[in-house]
C-alpha positions as YAML, in Angstrom:
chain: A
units: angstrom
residues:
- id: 1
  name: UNK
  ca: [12.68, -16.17, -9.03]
- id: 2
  name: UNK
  ca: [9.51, -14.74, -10.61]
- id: 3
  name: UNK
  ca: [7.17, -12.20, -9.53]
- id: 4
  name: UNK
  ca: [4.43, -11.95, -6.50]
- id: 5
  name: UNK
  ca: [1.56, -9.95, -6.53]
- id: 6
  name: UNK
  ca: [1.35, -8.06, -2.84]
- id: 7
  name: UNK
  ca: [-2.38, -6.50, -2.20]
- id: 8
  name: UNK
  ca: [-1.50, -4.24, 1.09]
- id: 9
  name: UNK
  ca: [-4.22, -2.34, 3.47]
- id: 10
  name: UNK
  ca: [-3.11, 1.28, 4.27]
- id: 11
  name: UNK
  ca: [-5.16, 2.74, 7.24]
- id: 12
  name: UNK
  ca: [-5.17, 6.42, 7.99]
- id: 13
  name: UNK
  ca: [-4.42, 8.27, 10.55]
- id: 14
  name: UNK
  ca: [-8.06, 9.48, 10.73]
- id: 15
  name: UNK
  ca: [-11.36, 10.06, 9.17]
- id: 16
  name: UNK
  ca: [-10.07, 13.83, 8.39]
- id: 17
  name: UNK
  ca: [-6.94, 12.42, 6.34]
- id: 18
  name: UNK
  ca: [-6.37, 13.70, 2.48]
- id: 19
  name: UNK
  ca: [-7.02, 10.44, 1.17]
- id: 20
  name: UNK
  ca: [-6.45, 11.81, -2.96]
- id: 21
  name: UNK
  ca: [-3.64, 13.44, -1.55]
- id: 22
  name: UNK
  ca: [-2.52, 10.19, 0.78]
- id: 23
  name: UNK
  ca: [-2.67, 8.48, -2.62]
- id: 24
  name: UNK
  ca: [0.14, 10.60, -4.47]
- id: 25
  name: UNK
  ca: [1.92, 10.54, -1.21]
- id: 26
  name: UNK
  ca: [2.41, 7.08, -1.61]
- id: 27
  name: UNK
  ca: [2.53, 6.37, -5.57]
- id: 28
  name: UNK
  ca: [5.66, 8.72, -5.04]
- id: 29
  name: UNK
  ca: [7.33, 6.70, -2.85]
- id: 30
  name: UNK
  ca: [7.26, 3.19, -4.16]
- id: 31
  name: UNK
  ca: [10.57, 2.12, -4.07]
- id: 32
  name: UNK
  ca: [12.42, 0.46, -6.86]
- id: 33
  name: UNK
  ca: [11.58, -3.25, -7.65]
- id: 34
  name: UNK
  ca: [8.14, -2.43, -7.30]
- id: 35
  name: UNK
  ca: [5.42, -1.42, -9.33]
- id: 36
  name: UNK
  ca: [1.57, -0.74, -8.57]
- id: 37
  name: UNK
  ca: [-0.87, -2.88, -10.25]
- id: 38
  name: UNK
  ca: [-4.15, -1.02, -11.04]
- id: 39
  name: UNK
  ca: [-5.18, 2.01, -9.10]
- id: 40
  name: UNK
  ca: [-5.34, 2.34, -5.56]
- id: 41
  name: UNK
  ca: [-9.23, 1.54, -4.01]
- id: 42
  name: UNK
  ca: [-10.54, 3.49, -1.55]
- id: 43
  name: UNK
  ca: [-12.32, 0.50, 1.04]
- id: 44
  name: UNK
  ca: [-15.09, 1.94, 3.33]
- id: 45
  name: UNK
  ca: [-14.60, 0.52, 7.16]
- id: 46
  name: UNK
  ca: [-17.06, 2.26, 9.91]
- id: 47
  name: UNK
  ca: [-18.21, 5.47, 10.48]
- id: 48
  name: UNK
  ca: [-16.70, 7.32, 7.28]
- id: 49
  name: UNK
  ca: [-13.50, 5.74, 7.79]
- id: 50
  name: UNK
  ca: [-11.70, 4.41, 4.38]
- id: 51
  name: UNK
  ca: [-8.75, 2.20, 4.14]
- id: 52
  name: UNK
  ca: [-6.61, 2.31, 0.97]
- id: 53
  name: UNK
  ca: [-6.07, -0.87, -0.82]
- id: 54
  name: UNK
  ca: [-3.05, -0.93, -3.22]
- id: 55
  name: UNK
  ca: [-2.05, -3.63, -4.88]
- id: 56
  name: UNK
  ca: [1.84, -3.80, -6.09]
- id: 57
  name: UNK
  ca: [4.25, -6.36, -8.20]
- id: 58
  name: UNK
  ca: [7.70, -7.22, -6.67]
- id: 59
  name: UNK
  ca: [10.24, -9.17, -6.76]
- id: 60
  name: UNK
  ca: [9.79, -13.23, -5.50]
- id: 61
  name: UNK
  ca: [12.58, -12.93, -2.57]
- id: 62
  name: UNK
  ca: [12.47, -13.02, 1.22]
- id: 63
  name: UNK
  ca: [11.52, -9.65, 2.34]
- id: 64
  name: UNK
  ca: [10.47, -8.81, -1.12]
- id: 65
  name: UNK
  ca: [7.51, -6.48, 0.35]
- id: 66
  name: UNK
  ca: [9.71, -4.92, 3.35]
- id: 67
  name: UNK
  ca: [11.14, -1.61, 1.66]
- id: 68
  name: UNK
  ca: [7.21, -1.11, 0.48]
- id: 69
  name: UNK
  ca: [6.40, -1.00, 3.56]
- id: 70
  name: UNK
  ca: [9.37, 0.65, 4.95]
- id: 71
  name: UNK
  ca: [8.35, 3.61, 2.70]
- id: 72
  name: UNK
  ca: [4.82, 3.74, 3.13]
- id: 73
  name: UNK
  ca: [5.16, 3.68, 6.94]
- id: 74
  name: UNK
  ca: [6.77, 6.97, 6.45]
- id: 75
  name: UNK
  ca: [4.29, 9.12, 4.99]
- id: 76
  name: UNK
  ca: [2.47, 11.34, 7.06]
- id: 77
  name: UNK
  ca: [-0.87, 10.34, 7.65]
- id: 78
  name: UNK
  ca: [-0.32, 6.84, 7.30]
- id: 79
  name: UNK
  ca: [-1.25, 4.62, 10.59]
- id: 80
  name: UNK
  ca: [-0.37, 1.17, 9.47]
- id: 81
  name: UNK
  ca: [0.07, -1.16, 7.11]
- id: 82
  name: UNK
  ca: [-1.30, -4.84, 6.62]
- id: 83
  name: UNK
  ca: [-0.65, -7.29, 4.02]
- id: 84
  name: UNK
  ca: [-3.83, -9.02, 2.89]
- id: 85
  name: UNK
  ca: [-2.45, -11.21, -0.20]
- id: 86
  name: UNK
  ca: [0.38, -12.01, -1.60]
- id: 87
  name: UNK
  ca: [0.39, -14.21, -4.59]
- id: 88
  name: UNK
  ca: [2.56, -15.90, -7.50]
- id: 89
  name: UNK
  ca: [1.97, -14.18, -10.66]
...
């Protein structure tokens, strides 16, 4: 088993969300087995609206990205969660 790059899509909960403070929120709570690649990118959608894009390396298994998202889905402000790309690295 090798590694996978995962590049996930974080939406907020709104347009009024802490998104420097949604950022720690979520660097804190990577779980073990995973690591962040680069910084996270703030992605402009409509009308002031920003989606976070963070990009993480875990382990090559099935479900390999679940307890990610397990833990991310728990943060307040967080609305959901989509996996853009996930790729061998």
């Amino acid at each position: 088993m090798g590694d996978v790059a995962a590049k996930m899509k974080i939406m907020p909960e709104s347009i009024d969300t802490d998104l420097v403070g949604l950022k720690e929120k979520l660097k804190a709570v990577i779980p073990a087995g995973a690591d962040l690649h680069g910084d996270i990118v703030e992605e402009p959608i409509a009308f002031g609206l920003k989606a976070l894009i963070v990009t993480l390396i875990v382990n090559d298994e099935e479900g390999g990205t679940e307890a990610v998202e397990e833990a991310f889905a728990k943060v307040p402000g967080v609305e959901n969660i989509q996996i853009l790309e996930l790729y061998r690295i």
